[in-house]
C-alpha positions as CSV (number, residue, x, y, z in Angstrom):
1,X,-28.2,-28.6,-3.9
2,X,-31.3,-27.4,-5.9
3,X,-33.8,-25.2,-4.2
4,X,-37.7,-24.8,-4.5
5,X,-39.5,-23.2,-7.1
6,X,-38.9,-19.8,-6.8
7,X,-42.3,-17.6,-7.0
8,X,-41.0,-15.4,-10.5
9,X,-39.1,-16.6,-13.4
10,X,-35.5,-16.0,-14.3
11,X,-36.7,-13.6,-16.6
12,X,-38.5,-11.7,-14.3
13,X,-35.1,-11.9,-11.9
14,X,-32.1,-11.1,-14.3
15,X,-30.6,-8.1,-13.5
16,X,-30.4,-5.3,-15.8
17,X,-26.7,-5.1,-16.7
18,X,-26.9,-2.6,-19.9
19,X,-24.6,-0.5,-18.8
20,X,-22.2,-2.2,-16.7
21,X,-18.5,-2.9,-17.3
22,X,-17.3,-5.5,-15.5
23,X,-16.6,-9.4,-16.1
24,X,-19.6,-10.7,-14.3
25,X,-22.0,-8.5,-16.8
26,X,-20.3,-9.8,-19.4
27,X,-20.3,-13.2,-18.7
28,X,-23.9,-13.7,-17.1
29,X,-26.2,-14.2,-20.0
30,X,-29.9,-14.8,-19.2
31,X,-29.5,-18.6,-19.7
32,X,-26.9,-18.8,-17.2
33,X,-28.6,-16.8,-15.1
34,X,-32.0,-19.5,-15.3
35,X,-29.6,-22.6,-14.9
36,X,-28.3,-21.1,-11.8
37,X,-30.5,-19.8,-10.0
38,X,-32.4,-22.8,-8.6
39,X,-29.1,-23.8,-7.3
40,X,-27.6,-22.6,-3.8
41,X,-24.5,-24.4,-1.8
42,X,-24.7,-26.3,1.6
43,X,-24.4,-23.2,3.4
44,X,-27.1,-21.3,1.6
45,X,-25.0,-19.0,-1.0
46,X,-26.9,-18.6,-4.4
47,X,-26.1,-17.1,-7.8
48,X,-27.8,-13.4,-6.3
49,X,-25.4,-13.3,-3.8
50,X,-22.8,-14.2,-6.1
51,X,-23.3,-11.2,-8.8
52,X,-24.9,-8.6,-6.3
53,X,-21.7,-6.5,-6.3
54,X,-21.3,-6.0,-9.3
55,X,-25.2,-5.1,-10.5
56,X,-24.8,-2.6,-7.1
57,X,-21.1,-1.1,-8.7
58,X,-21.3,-0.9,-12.4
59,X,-17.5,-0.1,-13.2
60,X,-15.2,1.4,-15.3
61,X,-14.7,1.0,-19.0
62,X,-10.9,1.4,-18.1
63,X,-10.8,-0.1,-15.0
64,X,-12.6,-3.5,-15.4
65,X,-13.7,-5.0,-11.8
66,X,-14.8,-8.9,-11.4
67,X,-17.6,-7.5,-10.5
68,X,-18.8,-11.2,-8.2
69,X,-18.0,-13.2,-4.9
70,X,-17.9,-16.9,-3.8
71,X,-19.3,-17.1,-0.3
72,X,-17.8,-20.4,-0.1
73,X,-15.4,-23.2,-1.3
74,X,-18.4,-24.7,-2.9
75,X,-19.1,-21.9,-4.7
76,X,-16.9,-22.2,-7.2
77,X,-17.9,-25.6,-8.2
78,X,-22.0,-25.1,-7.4
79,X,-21.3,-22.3,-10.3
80,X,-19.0,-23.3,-12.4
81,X,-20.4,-22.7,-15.6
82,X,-20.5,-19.1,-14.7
83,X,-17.5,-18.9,-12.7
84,X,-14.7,-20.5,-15.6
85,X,-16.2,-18.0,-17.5
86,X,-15.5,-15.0,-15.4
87,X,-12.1,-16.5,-14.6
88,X,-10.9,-17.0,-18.5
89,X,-11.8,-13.4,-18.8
90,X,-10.3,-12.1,-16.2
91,X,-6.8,-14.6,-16.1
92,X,-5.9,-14.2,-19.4
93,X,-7.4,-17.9,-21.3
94,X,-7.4,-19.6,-18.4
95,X,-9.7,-23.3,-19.3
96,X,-11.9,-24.7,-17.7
97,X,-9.7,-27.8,-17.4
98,X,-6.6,-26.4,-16.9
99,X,-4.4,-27.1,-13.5
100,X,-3.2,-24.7,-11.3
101,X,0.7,-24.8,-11.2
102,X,2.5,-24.3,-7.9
103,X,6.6,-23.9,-7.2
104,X,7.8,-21.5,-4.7
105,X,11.7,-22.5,-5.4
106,X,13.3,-18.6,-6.1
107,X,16.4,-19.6,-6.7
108,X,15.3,-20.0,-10.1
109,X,14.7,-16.7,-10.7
110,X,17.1,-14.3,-12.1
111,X,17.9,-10.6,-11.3
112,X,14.9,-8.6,-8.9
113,X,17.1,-6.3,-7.0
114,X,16.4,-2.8,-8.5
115,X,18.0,0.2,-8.6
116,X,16.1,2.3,-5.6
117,X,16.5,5.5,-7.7
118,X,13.3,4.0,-9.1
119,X,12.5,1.1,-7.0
120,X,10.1,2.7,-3.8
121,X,8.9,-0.7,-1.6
122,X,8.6,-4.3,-3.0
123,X,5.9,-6.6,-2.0
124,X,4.6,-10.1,-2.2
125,X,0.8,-10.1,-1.1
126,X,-1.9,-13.5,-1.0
127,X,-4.7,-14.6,0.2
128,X,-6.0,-17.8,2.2
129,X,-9.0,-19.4,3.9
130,X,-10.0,-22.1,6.0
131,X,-11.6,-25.0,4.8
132,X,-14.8,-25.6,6.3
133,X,-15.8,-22.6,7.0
134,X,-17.9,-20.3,4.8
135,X,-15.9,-17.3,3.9
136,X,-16.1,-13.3,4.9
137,X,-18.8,-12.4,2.9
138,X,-20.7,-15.1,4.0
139,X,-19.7,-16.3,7.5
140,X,-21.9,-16.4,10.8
141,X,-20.4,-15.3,13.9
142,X,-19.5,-18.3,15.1
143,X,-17.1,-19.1,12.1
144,X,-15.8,-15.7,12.3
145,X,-14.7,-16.1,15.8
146,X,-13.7,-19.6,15.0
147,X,-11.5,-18.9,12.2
148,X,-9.7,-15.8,13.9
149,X,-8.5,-18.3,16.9
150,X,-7.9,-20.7,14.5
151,X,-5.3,-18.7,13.0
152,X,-4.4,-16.6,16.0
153,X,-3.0,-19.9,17.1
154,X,-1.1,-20.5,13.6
155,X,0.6,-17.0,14.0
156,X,1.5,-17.8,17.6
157,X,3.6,-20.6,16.3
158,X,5.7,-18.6,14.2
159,X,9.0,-18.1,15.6
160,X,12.4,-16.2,15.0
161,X,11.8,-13.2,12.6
162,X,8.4,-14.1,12.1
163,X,7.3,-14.3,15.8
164,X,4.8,-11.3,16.2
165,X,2.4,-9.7,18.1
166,X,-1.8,-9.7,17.2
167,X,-3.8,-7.0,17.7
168,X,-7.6,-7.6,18.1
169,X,-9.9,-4.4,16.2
170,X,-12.3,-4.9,18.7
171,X,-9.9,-4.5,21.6
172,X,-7.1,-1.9,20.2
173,X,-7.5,2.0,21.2
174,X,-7.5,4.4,18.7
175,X,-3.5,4.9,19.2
176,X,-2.7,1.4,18.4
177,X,-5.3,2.1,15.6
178,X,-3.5,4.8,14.1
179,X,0.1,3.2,14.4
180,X,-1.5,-0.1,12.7
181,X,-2.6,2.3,10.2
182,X,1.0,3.5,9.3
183,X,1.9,-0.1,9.2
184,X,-0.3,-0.7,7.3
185,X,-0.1,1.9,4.8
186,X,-3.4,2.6,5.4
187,X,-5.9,3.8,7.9
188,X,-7.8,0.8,9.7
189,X,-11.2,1.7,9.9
190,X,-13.6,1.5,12.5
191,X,-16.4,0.1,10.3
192,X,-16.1,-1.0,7.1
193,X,-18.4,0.7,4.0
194,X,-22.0,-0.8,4.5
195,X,-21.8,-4.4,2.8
196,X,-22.1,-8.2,3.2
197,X,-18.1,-7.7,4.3
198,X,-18.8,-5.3,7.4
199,X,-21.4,-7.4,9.1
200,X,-20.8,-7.6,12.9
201,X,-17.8,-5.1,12.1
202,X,-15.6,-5.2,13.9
203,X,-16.3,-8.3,15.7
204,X,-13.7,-11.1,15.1
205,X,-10.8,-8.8,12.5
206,X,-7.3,-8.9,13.8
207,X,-4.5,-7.4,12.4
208,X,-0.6,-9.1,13.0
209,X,3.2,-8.0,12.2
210,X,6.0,-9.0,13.1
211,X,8.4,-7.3,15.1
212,X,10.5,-5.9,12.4
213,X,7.1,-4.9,10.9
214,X,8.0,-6.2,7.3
215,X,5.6,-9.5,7.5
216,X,2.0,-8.2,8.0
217,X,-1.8,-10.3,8.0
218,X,-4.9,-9.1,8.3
219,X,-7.7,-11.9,9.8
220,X,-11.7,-12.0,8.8
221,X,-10.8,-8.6,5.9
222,X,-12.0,-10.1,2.6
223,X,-10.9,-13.5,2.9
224,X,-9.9,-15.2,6.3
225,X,-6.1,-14.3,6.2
226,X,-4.4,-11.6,4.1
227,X,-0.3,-12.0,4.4
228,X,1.6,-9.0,3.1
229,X,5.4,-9.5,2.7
230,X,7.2,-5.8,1.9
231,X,10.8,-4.7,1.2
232,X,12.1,-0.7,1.7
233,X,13.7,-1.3,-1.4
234,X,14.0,-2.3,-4.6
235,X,14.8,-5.7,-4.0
236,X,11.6,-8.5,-4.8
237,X,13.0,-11.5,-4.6
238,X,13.7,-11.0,-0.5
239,X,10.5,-9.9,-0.1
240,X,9.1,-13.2,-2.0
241,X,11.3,-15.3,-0.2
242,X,9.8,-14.1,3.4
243,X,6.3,-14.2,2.1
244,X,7.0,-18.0,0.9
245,X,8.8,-18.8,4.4
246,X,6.1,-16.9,6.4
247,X,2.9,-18.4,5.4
248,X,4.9,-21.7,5.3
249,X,5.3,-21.3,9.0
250,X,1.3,-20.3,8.9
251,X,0.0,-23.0,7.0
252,X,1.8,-25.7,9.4
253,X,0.3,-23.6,12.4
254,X,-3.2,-24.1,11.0
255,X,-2.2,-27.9,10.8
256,X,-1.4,-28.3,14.3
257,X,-4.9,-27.5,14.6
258,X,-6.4,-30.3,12.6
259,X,-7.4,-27.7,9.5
260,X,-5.9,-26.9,6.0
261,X,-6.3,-23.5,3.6
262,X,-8.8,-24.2,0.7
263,X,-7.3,-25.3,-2.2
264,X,-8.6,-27.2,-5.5
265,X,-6.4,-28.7,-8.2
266,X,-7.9,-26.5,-10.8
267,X,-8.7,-23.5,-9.0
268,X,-5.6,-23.3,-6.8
269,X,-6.2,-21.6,-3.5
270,X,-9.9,-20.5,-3.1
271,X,-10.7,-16.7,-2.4
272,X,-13.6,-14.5,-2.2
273,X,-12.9,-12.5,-5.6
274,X,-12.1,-14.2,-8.6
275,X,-9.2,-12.1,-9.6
276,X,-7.3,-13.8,-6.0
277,X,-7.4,-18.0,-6.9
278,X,-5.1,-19.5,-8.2
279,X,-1.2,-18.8,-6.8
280,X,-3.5,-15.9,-5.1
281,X,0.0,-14.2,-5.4
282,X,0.2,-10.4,-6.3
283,X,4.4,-9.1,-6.7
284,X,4.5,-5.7,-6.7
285,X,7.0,-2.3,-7.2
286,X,6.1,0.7,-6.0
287,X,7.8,2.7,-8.8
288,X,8.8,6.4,-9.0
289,X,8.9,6.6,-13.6
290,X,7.7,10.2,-13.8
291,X,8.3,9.8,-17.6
292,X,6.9,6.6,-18.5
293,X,3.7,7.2,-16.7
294,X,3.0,9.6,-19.1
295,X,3.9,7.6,-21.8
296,X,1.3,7.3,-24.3
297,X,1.4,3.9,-24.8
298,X,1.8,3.1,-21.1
299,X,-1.3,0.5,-21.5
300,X,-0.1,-0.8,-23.7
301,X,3.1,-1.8,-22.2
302,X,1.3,-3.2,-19.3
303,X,-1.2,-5.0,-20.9
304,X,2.0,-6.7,-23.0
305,X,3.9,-7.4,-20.1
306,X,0.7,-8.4,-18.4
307,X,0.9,-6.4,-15.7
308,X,-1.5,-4.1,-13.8
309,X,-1.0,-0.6,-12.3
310,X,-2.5,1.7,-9.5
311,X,-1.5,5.2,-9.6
312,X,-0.7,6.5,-6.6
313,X,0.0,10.3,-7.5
314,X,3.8,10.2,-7.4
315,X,4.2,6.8,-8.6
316,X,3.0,3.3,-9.8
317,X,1.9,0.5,-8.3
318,X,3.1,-2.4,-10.4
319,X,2.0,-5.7,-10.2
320,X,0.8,-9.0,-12.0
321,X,-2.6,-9.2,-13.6
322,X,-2.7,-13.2,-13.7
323,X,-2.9,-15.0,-10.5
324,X,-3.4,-18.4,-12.1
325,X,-1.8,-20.3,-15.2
326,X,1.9,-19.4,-13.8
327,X,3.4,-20.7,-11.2
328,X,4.6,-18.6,-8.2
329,X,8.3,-18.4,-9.2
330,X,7.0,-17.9,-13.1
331,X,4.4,-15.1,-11.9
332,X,7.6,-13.7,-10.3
333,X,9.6,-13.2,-12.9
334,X,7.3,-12.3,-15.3
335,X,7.1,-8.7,-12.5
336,X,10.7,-8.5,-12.9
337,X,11.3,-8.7,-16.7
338,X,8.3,-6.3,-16.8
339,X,9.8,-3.8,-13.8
340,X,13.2,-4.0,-15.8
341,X,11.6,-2.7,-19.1
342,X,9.7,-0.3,-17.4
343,X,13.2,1.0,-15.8
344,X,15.2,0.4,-18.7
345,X,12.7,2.7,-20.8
346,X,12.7,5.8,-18.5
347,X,16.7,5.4,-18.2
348,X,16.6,6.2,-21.5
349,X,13.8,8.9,-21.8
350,X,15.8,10.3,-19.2
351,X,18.4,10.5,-21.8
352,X,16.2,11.7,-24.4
353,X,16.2,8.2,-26.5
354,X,13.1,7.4,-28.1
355,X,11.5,4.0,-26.8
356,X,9.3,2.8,-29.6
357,X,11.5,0.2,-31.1
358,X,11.6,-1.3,-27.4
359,X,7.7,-1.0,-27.1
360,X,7.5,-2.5,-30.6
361,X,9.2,-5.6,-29.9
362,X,7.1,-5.9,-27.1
363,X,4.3,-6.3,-29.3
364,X,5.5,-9.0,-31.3
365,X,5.9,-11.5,-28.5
């Protein structure tokens, strides 16, 4: 819905974006910006709060962030005209009118058992909320507390190898803290960096495994649930299959208590950042390539194969870039072909072959 007048004009408002790198400064033009701004969602979220992370963090020529936030489902429709934008940018062409595909069925997919010489820890990682709630950046109290029981509940329905155990932030010592945190693969703060996310911190945040400690969620982080499927090994396709059967097991918990996870024909499942809509899936391999990570043309490659890295000193972090124009299975093979290149290339830099006829074809696809 429209608000009042506001007191100065767009002009006087729009942020000064010179130099930032992200999508959000380069898809907020000033006319945007004055079509926008008079606008706000039921619960209050306006087009301020949607760009004020990324005029606060300017980003990295080389590292491109989204760089803005829905604070609810509305969001995305309230904003549209500024949000296709940001998401064609960052999903590789993905239109305005275009419909988000969905098929979980891996049987389709062939190979995604790698060799563990190379092959660290596979994962399948994605992101849900609530519907009708406003989300983590946004919520009050009350839906925070409301939305962690709501899918305390779910988890507690989860049986055989997914039946787990929750452990509240609020009410875990710094032991269990520090154990989560190995779990984890990373240490569990005890409040978050100063930001919209960290109100109330750590009021309402839960973290839940399972007992074999391979199907992980975190409640009220970014978005309402976080589900993190892993494999100690090379092989992806387990890992997808768990993560599918998991959240399955989730979603129908959330049901059984008269709500359903956010989700929109066009935008697929509904998340606080852009870059997670869509499938919201993210298959990784944690990859241990000392040659091709210095490869030259390692960028390259990537941006090709349409994959993403994070380096983690030793290794790679591979994953997929686009969460949305692929289906899950599709998104899923498209790691696989891309980890198998990557694998088949230092196999043979190993040998001392030269890759560029490999990378070349690349290029024409």
């Amino acid at each position: 819905h429209t608000m009042s007048q506001p007191p100065f004009t767009a002009q006087e408002e729009y942020p000064d974006l010179e130099n930032h790198n992200s999508h959000m400064a380069h898809c907020l033009t000033e006319t945007i910006y004055q079509q926008l701004r008079g606008k706000e969602t039921d619960s209050g979220f306006t087009i301020d709060d949607v760009i004020q992370i990324g005029v606060d963090n300017p980003g990295e020529p080389y590292n491109m962030p989204v760089g803005c936030v829905a604070g609810d489902e509305e969001s995305y429709k309230v904003f549209a005209m500024f949000f296709d934008q940001v998401i064609e940018a960052r999903h590789h062409g993905y239109k305005a009118n275009d419909v988000n595909r969905t098929d979980t069925a891996s049987d389709k997919v062939k190979g995604g058992i790698f060799n563990v010489k190379y092959a660290v820890t596979s994962y399948v990682t994605s992101r849900r909320n609530v519907r009708g709630f406003a989300m983590p950046m946004h919520s009050t109290r009350a839906e925070r507390r409301k939305v962690e029981a709501i899918v305390k509940s779910a988890l507690s329905t989860c049986d055989g190898e997914y039946s787990g155990q929750y452990f509240s932030l609020k009410e875990s010592s710094e032991k269990e803290m520090e154990q989560l945190g190995s779990v984890f693969k990373q240490p569990i703060p005890n409040r978050n960096q100063p930001n919209s996310l960290s109100r109330d911190w750590p009021d309402a945040r839960g973290l839940w495994h399972n007992s074999k400690k391979n199907f992980l969620a975190k409640i009220n982080d970014e978005d309402h649930l976080g589900v993190l499927s892993t494999q100690q090994d090379g092989n992806l396709v387990q890992a997808f299959q768990r993560w599918n059967e998991g959240l399955t097991k989730i979603e129908n918990g959330v049901k059984k208590s008269g709500k359903e996870f956010m989700y929109d024909e066009h935008y697929g499942f509904i998340a606080t950042c852009p870059s997670n809509i869509g499938t919201s899936l993210k298959a990784g391999v944690v990859l241990k390539i000392p040659k091709m990570a210095k490869y030259w043309r390692l960028e390259e490659v990537l941006t090709r194969l349409r994959l993403e890295k994070v380096d983690l000193g030793d290794c790679l972090d591979i994953s997929n870039a686009d969460r949305i124009g692929h289906s899950e299975v599709e998104i899923l093979g498209l790691v696989i072909d891309g980890v198998q290149f990557l694998i088949d290339c230092e196999e043979r830099l190993e040998k001392g072959e030269k890759i560029e006829k490999y990378v070349n074809i690349l290029r024409q696809k």
